[in-house]
PAVEX-95432 format. One record per residue: residue number from 1; residue in one letter; x, y, z of N, C-alpha, C in turn. Coordinates in nm, 2 decimals. Layout:
N
+-----+-----+--------+--------+--------+--------+--------+--------+--------+--------+--------+
!   n ! res !    n_X !    n_Y !    n_Z !   ca_X !   ca_Y !   ca_Z !    c_X !    c_Y !    c_Z !
+-----+-----+--------+--------+--------+--------+--------+--------+--------+--------+--------+
! NUM !   a !      X !      Y !      Z !      X !      Y !      Z !      X !      Y !      Z !
...
+-----+-----+--------+--------+--------+--------+--------+--------+--------+--------+--------+
This chain:
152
+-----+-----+--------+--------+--------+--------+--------+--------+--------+--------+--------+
!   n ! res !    n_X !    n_Y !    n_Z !   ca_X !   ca_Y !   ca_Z !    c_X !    c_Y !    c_Z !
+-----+-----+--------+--------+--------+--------+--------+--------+--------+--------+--------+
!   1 !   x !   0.95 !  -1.17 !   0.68 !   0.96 !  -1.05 !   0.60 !   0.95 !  -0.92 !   0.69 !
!   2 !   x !   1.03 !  -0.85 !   0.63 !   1.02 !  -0.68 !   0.72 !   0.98 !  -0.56 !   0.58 !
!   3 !   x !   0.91 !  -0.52 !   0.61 !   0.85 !  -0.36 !   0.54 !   0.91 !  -0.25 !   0.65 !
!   4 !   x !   0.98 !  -0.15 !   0.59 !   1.00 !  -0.01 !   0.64 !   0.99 !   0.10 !   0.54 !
!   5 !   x !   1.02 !   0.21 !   0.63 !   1.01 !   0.36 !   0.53 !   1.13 !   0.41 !   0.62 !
!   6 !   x !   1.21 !   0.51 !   0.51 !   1.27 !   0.60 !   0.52 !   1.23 !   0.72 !   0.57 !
!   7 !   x !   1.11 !   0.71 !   0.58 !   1.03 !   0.85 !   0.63 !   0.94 !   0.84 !   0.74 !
!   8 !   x !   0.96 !   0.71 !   0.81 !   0.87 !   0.71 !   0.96 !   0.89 !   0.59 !   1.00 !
!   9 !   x !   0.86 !   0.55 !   1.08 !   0.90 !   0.41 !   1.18 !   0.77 !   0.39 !   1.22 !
!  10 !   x !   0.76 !   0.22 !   1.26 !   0.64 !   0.18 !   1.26 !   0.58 !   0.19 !   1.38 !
!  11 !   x !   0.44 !   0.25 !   1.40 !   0.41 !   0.35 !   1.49 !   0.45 !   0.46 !   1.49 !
!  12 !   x !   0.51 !   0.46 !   1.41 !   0.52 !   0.68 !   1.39 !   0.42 !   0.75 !   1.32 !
!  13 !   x !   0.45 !   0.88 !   1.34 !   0.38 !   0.98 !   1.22 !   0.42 !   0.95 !   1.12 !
!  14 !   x !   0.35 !   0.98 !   0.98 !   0.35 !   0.97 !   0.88 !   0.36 !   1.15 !   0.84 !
!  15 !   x !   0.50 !   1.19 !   0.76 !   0.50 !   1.29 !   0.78 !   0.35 !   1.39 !   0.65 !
!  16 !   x !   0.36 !   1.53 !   0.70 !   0.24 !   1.55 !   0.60 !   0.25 !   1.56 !   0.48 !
!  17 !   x !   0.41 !   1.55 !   0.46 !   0.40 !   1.55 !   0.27 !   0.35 !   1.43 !   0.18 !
!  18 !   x !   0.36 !   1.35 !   0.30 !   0.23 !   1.19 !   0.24 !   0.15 !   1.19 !   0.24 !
!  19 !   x !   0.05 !   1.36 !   0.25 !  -0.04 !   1.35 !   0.31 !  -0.17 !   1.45 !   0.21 !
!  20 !   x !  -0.27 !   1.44 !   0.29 !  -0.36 !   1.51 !   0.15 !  -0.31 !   1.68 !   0.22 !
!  21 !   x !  -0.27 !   1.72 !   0.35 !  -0.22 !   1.84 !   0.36 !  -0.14 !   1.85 !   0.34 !
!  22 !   x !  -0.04 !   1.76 !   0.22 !   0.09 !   1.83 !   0.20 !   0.15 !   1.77 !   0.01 !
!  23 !   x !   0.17 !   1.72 !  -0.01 !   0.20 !   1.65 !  -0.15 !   0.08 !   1.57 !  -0.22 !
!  24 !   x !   0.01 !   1.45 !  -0.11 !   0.00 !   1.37 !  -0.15 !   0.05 !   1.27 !  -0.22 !
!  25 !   x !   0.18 !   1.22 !  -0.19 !   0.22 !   1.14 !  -0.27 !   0.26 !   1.02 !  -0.20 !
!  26 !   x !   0.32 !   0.94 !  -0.28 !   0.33 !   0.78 !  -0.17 !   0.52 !   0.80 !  -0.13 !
!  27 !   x !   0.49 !   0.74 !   0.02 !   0.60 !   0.73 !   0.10 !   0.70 !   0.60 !   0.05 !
!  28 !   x !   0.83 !   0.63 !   0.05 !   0.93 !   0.55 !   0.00 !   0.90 !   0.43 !   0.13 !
!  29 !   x !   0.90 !   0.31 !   0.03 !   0.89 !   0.18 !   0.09 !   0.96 !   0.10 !   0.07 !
!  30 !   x !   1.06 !   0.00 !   0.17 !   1.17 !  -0.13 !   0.12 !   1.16 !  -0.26 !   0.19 !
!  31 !   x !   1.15 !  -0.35 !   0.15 !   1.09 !  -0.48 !   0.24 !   1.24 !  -0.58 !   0.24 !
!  32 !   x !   1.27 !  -0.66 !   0.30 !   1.36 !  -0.78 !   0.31 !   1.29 !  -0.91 !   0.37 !
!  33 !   x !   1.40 !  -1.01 !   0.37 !   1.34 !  -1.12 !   0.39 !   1.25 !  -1.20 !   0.39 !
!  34 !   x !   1.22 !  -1.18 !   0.22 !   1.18 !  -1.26 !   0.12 !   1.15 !  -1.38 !   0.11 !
!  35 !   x !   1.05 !  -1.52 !   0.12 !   1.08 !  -1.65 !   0.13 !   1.13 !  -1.64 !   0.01 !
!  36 !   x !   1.13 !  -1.79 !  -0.01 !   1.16 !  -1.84 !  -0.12 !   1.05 !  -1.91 !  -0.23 !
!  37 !   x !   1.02 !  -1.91 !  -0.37 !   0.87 !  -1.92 !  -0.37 !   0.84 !  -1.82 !  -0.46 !
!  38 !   x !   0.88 !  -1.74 !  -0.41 !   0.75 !  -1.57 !  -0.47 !   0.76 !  -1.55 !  -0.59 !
!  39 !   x !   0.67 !  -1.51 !  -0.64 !   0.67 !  -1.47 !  -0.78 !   0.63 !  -1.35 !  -0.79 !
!  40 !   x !   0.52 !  -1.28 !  -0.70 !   0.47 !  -1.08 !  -0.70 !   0.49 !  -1.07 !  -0.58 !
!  41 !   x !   0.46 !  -0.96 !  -0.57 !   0.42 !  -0.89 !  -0.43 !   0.30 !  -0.81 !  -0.47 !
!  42 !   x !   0.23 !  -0.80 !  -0.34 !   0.10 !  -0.71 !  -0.40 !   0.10 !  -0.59 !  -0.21 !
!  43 !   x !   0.03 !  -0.49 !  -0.23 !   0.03 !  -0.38 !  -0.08 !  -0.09 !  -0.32 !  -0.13 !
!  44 !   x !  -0.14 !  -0.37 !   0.02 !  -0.28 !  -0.27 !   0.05 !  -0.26 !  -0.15 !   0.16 !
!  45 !   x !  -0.25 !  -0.07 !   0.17 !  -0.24 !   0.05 !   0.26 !  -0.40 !   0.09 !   0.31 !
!  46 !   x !  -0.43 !   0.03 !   0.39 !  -0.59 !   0.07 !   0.48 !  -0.62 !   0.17 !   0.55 !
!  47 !   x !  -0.69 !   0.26 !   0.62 !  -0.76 !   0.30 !   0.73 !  -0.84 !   0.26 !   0.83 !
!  48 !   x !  -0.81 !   0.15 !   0.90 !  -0.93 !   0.11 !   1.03 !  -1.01 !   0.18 !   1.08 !
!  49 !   x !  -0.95 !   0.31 !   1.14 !  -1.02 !   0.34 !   1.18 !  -1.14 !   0.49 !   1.17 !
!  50 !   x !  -1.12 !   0.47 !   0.97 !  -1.22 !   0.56 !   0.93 !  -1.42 !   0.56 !   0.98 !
!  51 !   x !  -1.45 !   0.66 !   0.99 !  -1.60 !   0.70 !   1.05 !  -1.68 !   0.59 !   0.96 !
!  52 !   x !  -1.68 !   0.54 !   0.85 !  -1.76 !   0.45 !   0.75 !  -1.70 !   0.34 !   0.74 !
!  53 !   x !  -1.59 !   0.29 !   0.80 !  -1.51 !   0.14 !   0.82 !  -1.39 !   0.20 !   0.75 !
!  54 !   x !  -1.37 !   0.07 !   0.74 !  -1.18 !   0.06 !   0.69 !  -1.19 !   0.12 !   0.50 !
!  55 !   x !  -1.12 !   0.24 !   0.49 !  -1.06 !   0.32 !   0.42 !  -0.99 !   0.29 !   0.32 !
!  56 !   x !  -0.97 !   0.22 !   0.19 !  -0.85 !   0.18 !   0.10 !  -0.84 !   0.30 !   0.07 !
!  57 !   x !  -0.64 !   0.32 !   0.09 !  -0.58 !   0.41 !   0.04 !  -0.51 !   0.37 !  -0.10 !
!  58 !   x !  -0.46 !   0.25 !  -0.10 !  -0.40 !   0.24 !  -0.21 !  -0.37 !   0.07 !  -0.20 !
!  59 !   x !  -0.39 !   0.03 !  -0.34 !  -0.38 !  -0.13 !  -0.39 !  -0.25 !  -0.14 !  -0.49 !
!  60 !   x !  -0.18 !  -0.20 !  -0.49 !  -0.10 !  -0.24 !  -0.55 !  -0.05 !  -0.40 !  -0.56 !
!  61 !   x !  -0.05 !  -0.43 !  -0.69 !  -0.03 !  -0.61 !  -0.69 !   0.07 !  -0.60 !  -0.79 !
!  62 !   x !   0.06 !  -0.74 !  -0.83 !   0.17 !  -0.82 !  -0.93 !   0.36 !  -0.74 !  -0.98 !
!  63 !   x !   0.34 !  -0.70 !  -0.84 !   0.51 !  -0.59 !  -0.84 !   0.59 !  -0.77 !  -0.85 !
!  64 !   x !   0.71 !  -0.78 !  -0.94 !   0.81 !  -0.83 !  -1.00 !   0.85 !  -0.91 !  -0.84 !
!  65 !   x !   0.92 !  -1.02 !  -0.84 !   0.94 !  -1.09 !  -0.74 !   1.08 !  -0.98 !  -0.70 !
!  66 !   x !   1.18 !  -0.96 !  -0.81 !   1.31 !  -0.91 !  -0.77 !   1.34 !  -0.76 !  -0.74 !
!  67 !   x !   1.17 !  -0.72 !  -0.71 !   1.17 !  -0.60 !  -0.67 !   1.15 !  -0.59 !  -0.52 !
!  68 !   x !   1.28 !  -0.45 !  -0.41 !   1.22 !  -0.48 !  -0.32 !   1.19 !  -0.33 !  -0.25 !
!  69 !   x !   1.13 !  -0.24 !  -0.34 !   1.14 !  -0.13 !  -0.30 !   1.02 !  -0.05 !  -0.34 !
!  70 !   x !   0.96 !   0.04 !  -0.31 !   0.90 !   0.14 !  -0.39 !   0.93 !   0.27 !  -0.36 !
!  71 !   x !   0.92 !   0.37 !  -0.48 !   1.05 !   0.48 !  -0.44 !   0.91 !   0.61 !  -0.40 !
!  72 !   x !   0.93 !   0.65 !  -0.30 !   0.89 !   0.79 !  -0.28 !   0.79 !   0.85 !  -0.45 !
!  73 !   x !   0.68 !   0.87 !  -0.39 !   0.59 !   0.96 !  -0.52 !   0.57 !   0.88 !  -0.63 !
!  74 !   x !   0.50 !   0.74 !  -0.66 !   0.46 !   0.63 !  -0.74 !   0.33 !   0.69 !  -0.79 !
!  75 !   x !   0.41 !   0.76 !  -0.89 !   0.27 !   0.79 !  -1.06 !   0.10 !   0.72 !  -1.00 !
!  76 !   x !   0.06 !   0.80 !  -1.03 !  -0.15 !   0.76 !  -1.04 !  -0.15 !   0.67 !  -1.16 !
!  77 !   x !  -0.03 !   0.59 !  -1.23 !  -0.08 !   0.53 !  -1.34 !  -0.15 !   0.35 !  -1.31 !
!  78 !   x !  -0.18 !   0.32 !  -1.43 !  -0.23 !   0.18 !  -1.41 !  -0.10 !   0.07 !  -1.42 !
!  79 !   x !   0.01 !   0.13 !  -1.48 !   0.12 !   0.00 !  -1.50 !   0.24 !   0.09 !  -1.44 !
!  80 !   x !   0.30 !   0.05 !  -1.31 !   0.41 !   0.10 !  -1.27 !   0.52 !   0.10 !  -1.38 !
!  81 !   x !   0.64 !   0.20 !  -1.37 !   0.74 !   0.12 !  -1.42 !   0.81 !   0.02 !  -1.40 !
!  82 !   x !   0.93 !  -0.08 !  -1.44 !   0.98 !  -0.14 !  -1.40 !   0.83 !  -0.28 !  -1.37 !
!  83 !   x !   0.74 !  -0.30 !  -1.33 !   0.63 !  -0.40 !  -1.34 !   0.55 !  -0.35 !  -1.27 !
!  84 !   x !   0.40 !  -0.41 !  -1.25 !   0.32 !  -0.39 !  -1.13 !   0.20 !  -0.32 !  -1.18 !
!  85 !   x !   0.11 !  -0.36 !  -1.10 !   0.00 !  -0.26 !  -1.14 !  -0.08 !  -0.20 !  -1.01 !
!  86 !   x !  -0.16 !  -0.09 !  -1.03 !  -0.26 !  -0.02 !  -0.94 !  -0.37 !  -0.06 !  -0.97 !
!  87 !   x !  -0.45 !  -0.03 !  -0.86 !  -0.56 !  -0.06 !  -0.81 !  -0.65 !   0.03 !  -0.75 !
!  88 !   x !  -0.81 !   0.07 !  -0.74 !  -0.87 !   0.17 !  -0.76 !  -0.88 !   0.21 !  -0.57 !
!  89 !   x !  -0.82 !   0.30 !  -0.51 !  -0.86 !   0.32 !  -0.38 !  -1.04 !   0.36 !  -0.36 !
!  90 !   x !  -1.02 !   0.40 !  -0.27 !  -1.14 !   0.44 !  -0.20 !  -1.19 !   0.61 !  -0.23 !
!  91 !   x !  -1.15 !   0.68 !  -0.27 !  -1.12 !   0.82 !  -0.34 !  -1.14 !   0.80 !  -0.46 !
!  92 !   x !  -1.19 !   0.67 !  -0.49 !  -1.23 !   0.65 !  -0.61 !  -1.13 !   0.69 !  -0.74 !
!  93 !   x !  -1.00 !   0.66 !  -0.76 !  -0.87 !   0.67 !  -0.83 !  -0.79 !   0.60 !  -0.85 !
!  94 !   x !  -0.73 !   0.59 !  -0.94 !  -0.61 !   0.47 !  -0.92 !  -0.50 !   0.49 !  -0.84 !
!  95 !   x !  -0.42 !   0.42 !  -0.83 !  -0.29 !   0.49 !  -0.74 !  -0.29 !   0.51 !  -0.57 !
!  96 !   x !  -0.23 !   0.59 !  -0.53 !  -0.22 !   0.62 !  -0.38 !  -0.29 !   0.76 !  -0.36 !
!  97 !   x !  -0.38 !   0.74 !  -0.24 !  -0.43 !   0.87 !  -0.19 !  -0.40 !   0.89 !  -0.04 !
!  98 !   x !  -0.33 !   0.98 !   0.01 !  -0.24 !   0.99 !   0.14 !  -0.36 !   0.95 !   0.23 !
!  99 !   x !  -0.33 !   0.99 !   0.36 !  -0.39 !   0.99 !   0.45 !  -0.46 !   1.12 !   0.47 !
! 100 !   x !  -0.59 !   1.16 !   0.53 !  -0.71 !   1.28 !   0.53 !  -0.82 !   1.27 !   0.63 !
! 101 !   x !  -0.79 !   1.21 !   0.75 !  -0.90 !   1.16 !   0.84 !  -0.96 !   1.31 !   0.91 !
! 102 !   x !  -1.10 !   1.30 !   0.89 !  -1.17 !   1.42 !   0.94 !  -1.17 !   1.44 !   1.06 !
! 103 !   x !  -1.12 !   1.34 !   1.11 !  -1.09 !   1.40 !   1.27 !  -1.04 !   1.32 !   1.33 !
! 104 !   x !  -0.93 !   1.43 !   1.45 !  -0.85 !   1.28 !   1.53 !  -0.71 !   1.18 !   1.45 !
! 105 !   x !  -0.69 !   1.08 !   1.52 !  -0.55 !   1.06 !   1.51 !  -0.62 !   0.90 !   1.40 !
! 106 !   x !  -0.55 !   0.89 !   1.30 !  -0.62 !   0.76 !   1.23 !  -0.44 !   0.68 !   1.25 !
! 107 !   x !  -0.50 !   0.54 !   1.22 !  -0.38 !   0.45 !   1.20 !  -0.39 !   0.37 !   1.03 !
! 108 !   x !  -0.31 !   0.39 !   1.00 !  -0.27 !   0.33 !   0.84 !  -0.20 !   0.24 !   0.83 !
! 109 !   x !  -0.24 !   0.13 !   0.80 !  -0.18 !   0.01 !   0.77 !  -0.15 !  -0.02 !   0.65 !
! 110 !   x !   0.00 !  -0.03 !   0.60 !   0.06 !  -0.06 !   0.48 !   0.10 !  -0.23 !   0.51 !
! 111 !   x !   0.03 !  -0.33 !   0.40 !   0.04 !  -0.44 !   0.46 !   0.09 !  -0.54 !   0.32 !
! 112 !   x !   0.22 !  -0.60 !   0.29 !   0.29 !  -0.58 !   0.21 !   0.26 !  -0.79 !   0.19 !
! 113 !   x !   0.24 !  -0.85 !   0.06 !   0.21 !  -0.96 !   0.10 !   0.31 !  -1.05 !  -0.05 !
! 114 !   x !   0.36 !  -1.14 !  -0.05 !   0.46 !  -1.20 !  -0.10 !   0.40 !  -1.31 !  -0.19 !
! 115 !   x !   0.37 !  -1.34 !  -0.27 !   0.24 !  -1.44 !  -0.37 !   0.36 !  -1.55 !  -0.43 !
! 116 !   x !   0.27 !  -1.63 !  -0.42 !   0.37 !  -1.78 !  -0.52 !   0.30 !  -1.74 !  -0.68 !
! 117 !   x !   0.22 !  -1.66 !  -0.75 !   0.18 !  -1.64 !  -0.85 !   0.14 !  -1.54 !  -0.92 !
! 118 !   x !   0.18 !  -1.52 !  -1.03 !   0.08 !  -1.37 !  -1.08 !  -0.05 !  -1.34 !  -1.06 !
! 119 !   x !  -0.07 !  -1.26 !  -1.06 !  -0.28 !  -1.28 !  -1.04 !  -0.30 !  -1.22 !  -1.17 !
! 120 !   x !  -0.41 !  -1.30 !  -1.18 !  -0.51 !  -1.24 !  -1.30 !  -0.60 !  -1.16 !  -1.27 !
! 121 !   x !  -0.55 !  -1.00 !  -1.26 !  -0.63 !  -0.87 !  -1.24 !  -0.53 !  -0.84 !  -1.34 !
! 122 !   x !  -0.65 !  -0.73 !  -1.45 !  -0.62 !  -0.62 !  -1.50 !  -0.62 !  -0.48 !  -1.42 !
! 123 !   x !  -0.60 !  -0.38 !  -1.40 !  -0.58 !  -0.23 !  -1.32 !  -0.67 !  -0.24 !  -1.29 !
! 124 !   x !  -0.68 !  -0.16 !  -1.18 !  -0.81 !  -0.07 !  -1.16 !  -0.89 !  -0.19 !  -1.01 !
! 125 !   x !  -0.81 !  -0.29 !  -1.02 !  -0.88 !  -0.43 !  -0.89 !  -0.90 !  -0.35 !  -0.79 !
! 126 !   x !  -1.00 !  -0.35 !  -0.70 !  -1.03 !  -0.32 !  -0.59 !  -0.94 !  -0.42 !  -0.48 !
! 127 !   x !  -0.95 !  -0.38 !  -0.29 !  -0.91 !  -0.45 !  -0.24 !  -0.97 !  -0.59 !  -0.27 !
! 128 !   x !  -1.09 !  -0.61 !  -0.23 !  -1.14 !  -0.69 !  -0.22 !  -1.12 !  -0.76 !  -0.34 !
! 129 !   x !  -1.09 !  -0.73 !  -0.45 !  -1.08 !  -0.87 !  -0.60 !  -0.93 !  -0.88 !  -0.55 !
! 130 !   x !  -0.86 !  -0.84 !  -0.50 !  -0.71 !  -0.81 !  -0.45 !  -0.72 !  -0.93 !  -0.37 !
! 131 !   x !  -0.77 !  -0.92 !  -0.29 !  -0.75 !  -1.03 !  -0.17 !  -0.81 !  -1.16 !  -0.18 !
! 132 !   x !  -0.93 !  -1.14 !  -0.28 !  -0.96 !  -1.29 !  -0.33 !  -0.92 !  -1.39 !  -0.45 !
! 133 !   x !  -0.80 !  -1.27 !  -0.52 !  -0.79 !  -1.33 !  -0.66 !  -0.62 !  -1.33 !  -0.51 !
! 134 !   x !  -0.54 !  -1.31 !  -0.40 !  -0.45 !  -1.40 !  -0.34 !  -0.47 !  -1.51 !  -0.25 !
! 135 !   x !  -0.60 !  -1.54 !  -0.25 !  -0.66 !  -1.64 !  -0.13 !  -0.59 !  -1.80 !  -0.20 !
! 136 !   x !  -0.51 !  -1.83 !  -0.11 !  -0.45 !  -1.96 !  -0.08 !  -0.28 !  -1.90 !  -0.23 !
! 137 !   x !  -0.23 !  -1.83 !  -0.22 !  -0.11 !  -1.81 !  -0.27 !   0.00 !  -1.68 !  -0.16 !
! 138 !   x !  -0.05 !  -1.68 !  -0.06 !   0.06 !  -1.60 !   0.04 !   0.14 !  -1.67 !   0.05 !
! 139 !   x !   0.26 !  -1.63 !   0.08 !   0.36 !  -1.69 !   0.11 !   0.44 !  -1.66 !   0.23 !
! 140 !   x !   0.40 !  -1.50 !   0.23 !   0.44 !  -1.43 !   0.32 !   0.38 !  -1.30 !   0.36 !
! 141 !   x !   0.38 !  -1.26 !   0.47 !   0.33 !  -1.09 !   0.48 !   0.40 !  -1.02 !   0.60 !
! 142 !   x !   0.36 !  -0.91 !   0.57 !   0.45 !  -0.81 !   0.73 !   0.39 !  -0.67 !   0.67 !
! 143 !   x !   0.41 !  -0.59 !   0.74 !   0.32 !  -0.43 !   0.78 !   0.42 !  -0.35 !   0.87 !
! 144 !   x !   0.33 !  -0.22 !   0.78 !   0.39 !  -0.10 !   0.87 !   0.31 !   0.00 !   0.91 !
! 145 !   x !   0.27 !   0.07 !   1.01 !   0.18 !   0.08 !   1.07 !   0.24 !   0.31 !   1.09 !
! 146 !   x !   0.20 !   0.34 !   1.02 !   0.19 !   0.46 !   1.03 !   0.06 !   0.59 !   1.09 !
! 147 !   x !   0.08 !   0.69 !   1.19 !   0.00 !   0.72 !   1.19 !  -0.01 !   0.91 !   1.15 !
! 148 !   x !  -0.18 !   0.96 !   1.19 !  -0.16 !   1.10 !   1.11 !  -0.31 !   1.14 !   1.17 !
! 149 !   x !  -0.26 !   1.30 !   1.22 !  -0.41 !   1.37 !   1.29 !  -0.35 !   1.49 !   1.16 !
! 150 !   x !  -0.51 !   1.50 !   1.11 !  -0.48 !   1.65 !   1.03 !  -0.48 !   1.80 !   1.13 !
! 151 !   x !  -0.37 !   1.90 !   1.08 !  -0.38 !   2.03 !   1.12 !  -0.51 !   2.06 !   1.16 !
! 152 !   x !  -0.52 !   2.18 !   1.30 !  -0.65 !   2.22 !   1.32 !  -0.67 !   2.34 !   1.27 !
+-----+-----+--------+--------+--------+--------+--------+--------+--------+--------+--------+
């Protein structure tokens, strides 16, 4: 499986309109090479290298198998359109919250994962119910690795 953006290459900047200095809004995402098998897809978008550990920006699970995209600026709601739901980041919200590291260059990991099953989460799942309600149903995964220093 491959994950990319229209708006940065992996290892690039993440430009600032993804950003809490500029829109905030979520960067257009398209994945290929899909096993065979899948029933969702679910994406955790992290921070490593935040001052208090790793950062959730944004959770997202049970997106539709025959989806392979997500379009630039995905609503703060609990039920995507077209399927899928959110999950509560670290900003304490549903939805996506850009990148905002208090200092220095951070790296963001959008990590895109391919499930033989639906999961039984209602909205609002954290990473962590995220990752243990997919334990032993991956099928597949791949990442994209963006990065971002705020204005001084």
């Amino acid at each position: 499986m491959k994950i990319e953006s229209a708006v940065f290459h992996d290892g690039g900047t993440i430009p600032e309109k993804y950003t809490c200095d500029g829109g905030d809004i979520s960067p257009p995402l398209n994945w290929t090479g899909v096993p065979g098998g899948v029933r969702t897809f679910a994406l955790i978008c992290d921070d490593p290298d935040a001052p208090m550990g790793t950062w959730v920006h944004w959770v997202v699970y049970n997106l539709p198998a025959d989806m392979n995209e997500l379009p630039e600026g995905v609503p703060g709601d609990e039920a995507l359109p077209g399927g899928g739901l959110q999950g509560t980041n670290d900003f304490g919200r549903i939805g996506y919250g850009g990148p905002c590291p208090p200092a220095g260059s951070h790296r963001y990991f959008l990590k895109l994962y391919a499930l033989d099953t639906e999961l039984s989460l209602g909205p609002g799942a954290s990473k962590g119910e995220l990752l243990a309600a997919m334990e032993g149903h991956v099928r597949g995964e791949c990442r994209i690795v963006g990065r971002y220093s705020r204005r001084s």
